[in-house]
C-alpha positions as CSV (number, residue, x, y, z in Angstrom):
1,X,210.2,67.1,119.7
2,X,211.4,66.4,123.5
3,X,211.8,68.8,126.3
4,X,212.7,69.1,129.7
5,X,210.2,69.2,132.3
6,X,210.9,69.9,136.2
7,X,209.7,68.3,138.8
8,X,209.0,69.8,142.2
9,X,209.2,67.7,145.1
10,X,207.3,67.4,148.4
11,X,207.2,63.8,150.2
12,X,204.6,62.6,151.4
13,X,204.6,59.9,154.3
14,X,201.5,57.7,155.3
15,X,201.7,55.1,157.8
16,X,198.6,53.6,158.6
17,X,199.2,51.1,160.8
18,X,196.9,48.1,160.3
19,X,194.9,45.4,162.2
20,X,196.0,42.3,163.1
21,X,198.0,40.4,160.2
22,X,195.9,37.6,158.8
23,X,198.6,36.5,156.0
24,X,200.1,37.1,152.6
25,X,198.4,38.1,149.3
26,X,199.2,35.4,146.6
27,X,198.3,37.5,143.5
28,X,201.5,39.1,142.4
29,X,201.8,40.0,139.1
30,X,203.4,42.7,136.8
31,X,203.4,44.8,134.1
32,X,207.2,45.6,133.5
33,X,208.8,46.9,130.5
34,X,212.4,46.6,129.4
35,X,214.6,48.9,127.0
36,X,217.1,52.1,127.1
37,X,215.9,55.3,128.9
38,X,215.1,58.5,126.2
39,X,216.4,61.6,127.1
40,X,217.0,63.8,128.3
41,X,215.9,62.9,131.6
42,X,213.8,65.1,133.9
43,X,215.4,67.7,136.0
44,X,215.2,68.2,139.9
45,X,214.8,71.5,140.9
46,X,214.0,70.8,144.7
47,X,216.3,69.3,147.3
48,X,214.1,68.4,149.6
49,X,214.4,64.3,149.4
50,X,218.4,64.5,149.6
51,X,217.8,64.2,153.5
52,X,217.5,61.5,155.8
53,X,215.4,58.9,153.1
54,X,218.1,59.1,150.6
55,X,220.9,59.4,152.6
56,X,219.3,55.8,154.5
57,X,218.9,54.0,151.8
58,X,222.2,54.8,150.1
59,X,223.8,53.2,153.2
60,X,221.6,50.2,152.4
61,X,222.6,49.5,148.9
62,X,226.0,50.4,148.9
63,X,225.4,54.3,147.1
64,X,224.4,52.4,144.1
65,X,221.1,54.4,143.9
66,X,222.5,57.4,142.5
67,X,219.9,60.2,142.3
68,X,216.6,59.4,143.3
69,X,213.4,60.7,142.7
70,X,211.4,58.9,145.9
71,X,212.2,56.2,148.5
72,X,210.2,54.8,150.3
73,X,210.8,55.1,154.5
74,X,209.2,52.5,156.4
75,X,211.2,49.9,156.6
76,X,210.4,47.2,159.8
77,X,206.6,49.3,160.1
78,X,204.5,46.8,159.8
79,X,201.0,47.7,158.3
80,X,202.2,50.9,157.0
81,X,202.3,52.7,153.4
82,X,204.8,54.7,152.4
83,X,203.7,56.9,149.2
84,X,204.3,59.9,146.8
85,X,201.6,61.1,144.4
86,X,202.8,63.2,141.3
87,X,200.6,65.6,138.7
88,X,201.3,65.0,135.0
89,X,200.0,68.2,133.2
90,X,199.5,68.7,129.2
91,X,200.2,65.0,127.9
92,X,199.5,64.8,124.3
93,X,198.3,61.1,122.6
94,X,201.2,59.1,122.3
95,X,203.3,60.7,125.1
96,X,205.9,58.5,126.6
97,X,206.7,58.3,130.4
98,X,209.4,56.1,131.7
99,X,211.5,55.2,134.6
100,X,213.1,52.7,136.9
101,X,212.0,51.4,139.8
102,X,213.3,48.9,142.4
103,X,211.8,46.6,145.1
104,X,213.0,44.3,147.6
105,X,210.4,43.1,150.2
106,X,209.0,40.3,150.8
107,X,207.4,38.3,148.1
108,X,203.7,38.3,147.7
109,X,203.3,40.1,150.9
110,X,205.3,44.1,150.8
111,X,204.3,45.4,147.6
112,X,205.5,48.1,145.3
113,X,202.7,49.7,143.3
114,X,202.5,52.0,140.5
115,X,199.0,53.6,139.8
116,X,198.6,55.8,136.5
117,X,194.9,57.7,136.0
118,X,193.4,60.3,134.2
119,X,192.3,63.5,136.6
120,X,189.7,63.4,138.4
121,X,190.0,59.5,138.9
122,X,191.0,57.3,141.1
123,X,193.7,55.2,142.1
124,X,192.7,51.6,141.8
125,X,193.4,47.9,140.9
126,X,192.6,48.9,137.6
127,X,195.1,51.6,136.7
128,X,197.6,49.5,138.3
129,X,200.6,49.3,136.0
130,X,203.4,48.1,138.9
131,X,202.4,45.5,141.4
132,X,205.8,43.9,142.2
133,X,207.1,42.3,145.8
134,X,210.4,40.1,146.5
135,X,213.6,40.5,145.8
136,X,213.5,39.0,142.1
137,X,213.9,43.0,141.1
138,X,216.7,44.2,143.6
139,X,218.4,45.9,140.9
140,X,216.7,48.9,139.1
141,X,214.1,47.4,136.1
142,X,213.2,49.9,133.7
143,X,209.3,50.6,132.9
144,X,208.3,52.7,129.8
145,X,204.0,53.5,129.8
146,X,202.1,55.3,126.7
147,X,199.6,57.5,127.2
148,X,197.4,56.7,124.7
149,X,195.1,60.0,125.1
150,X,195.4,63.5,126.0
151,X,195.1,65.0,129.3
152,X,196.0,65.7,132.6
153,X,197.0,62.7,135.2
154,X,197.9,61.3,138.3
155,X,200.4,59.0,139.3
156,X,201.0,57.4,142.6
157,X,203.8,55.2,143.6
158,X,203.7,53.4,147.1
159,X,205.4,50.6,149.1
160,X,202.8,48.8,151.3
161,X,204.0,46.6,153.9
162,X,201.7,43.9,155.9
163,X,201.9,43.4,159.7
164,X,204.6,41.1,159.8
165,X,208.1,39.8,158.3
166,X,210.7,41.8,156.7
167,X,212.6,40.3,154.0
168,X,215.5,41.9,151.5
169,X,216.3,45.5,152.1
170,X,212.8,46.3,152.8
171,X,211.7,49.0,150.6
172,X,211.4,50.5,147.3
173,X,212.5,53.3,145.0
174,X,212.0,55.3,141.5
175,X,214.1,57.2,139.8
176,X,215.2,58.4,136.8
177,X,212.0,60.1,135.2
178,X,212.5,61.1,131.4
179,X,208.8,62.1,129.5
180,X,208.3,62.2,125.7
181,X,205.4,64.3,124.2
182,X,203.5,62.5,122.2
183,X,202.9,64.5,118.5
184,X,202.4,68.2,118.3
185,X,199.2,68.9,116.1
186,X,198.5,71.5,114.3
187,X,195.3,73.1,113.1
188,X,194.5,73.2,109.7
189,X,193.9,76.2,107.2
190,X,192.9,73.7,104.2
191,X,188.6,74.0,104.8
192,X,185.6,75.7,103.3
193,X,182.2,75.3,103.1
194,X,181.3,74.6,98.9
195,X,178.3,76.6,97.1
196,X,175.7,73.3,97.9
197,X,176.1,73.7,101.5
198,X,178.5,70.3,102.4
199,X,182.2,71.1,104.0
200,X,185.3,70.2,102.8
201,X,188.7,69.7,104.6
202,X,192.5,68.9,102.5
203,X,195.3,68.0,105.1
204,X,197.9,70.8,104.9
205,X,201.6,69.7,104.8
206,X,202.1,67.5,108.1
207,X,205.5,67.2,109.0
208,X,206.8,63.3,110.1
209,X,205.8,62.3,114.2
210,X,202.9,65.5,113.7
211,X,199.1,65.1,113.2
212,X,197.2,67.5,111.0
213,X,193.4,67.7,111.9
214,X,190.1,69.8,111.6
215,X,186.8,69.2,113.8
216,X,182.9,69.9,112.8
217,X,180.2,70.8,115.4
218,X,177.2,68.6,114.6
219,X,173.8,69.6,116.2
220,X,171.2,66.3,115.6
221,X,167.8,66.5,116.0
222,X,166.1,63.2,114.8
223,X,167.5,59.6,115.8
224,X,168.5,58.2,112.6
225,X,169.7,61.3,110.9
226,X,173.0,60.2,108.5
227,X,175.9,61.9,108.0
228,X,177.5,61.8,104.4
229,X,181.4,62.5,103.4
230,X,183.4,61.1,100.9
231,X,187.2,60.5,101.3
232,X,190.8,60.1,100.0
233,X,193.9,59.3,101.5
234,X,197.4,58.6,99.9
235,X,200.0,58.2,102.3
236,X,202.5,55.7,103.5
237,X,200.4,52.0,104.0
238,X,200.1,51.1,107.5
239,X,201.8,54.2,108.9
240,X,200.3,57.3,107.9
241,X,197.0,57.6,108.4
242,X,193.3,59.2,107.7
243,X,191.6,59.0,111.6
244,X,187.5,59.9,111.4
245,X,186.3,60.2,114.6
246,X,182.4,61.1,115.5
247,X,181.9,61.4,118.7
248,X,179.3,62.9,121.5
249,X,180.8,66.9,122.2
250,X,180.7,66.2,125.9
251,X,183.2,63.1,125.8
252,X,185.4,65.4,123.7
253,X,188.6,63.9,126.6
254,X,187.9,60.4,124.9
255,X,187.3,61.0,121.4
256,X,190.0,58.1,120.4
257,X,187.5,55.5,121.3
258,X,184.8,56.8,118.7
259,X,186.8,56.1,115.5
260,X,184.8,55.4,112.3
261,X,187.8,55.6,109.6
262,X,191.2,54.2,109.7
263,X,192.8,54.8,106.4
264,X,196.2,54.4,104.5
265,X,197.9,53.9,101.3
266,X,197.6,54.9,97.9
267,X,195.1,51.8,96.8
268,X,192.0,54.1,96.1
269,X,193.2,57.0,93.7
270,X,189.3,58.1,93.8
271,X,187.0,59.3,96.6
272,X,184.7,57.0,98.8
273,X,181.8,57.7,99.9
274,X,180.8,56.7,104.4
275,X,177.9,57.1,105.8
276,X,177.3,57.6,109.5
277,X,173.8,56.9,111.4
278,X,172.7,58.4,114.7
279,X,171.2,56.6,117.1
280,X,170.6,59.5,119.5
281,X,170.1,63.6,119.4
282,X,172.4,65.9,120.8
283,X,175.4,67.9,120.0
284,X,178.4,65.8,118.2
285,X,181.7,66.6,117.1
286,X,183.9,65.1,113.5
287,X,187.1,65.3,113.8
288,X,189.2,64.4,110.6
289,X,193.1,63.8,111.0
290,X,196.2,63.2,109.0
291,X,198.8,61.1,111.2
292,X,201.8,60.7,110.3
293,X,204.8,58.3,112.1
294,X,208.5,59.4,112.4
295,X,209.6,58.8,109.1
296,X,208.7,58.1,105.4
297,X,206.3,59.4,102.3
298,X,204.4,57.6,99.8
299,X,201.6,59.0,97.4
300,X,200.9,62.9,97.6
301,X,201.3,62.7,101.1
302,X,197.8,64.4,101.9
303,X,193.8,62.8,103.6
304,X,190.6,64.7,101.7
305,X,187.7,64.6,103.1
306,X,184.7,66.2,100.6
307,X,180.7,67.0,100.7
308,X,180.4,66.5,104.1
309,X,176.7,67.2,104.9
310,X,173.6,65.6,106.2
311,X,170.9,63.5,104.1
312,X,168.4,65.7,103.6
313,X,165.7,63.1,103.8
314,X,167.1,62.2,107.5
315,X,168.5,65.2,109.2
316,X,165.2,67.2,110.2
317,X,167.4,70.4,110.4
318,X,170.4,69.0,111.7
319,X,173.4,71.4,111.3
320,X,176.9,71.7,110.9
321,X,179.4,74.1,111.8
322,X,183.6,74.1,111.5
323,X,185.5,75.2,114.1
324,X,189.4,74.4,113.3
325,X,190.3,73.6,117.1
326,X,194.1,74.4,117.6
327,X,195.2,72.3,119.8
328,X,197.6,73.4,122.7
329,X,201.6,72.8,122.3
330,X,202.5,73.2,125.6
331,X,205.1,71.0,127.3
332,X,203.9,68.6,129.5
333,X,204.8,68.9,133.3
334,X,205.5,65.9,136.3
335,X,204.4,67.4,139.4
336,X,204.6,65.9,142.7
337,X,201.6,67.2,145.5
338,X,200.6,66.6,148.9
339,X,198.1,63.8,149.3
């Protein structure tokens, strides 16, 4: 499903003049991305950069920006940085952001940078995604990123210019901002608890580009206490899937990096049995998923997951309770803020 999200604007200008210019960096690189903007594109609902930056660098490239989103404005200001920070709200797994972008400076010594971070980070070398200087991208590139977990962000774009030389037109610009949400999930109604005590959880009918899931609270009181479940899956091979995740409660933001199961196909027509051991105490979460891509059915279409429970040799009155999580459908949101 795509929407339209609005963007409020408020520029921010930094210029913090420098000390005395020792030389150019040599370590440009890039992560660029080519292909045909989605739509629709985000809407502007705020005027407020149609003013002297726009109107300046319109007369420098001949009004072939069209509407932009940020420019930078320190062109011939040596040792300054020129900068707009933005707040992505409500991005779900899989979400797509993408723009263009365009830089003409001079090479390996005016950059053009593009940081992406999860809140509460950061902006640094390593969520760099854009680190591009000369004039080999005076035309607008276009630059697609995937959020590959759910969340709130920041993103900061800035021109950074050394203490000396000017080369090409001297700045930098984005535009164009379109945002695709990644799946809508939905929580399940397909889950009990059976007379023996163990859980069980059947994916309920997951429509294409949606994920269908169901989370357990684990409480673990002895290192080495296993977790038991069998499970099914008959789907589409190598596109819809049965996800397992276990995972400490308090990293709940990065539960994609604690995946035990990866699942598709209709090969196994019986249940199999995984085991899981634990090599600390504490409060844990299982989630189960059904995944499912844009398009496409094979099998019945449907993940199991049955007898879920610990080994009662291991667990020292470890416990498990359900809790079908429904996730949040909001739409995501691009904000820009003050520094």
């Amino acid at each position: 499903m795509r929407h339209i999200y609005n963007i409020s604007k408020l520029i921010v200008l930094a210029l913090a003049f420098g000390s005395i210019f020792t030389g150019c960096k040599d370590d440009f690189e890039g992560n660029y991305s080519s292909g045909t903007l989605p739509t629709p594109r985000l809407a502007n609902n705020d005027d407020s950069n149609s003013g002297q930056n726009q109107n300046q660098n319109q007369n420098q490239n001949s009004g072939d920006d069209g509407d932009l989103d940020w420019s930078s404005n320190n062109k011939g200001q040596g040792g300054s940085t020129d900068y707009m920070e933005y707040t992505i709200t409500d991005v779900r797994a899989g979400a797509v952001l993408t723009f263009e972008y365009f830089v003409s400076s001079e090479q390996n010594c005016d950059f053009f940078n593009v940081y992406i971070y999860p809140e509460g980070s950061s902006y640094s070398s390593s969520n760099r995604v854009i680190h591009a200087s000369g004039t080999s991208y005076s035309t607008f590139q276009t630059f697609s990123y995937t959020f590959v977990n759910s969340g709130n962000y920041g993103m900061r774009v800035e021109y950074v210019k050394d203490g000396s030389v000017d080369s090409g037109q001297d700045r930098a610009a984005v535009r164009n901002f379109s945002f695709t949400n990644g799946p809508e999930q939905t929580s399940s109604t397909n889950y009990g608890q059976s007379t023996d005590g163990t859980y069980w959880w059947t994916s309920p009918t997951t429509d294409h580009g949606n994920v269908s899931w169901h989370t357990w609270t684990l409480t673990v009181k002895k290192v080495g206490a296993i977790l038991s479940f069998d499970y099914r899956v008959s789907s589409e091979n190598n596109y819809d899937f049965l996800n397992v995740y276990i995972y400490p409660t308090s990293n709940e933001s990065n539960y994609t990096s604690y995946r035990v199961l990866h699942e598709s196909g209709t090969t196994y027509s019986y249940f199999r049995n995984y085991r899981y051991t634990f090599s600390s105490t504490g409060a844990y979460t299982m989630r189960a998923e059904y995944s499912k891509d844009g398009s496409g059915n094979s099998g019945e279409d449907k993940a199991w997951i049955q007898n879920l429970g610990f080994v009662s040799s291991s667990s020292v009155k470890a416990e498990i309770s359900q809790a079908a999580t429904r996730a949040s459908a909001s739409q995501a949101n691009i904000i820009k803020k003050n520094n």
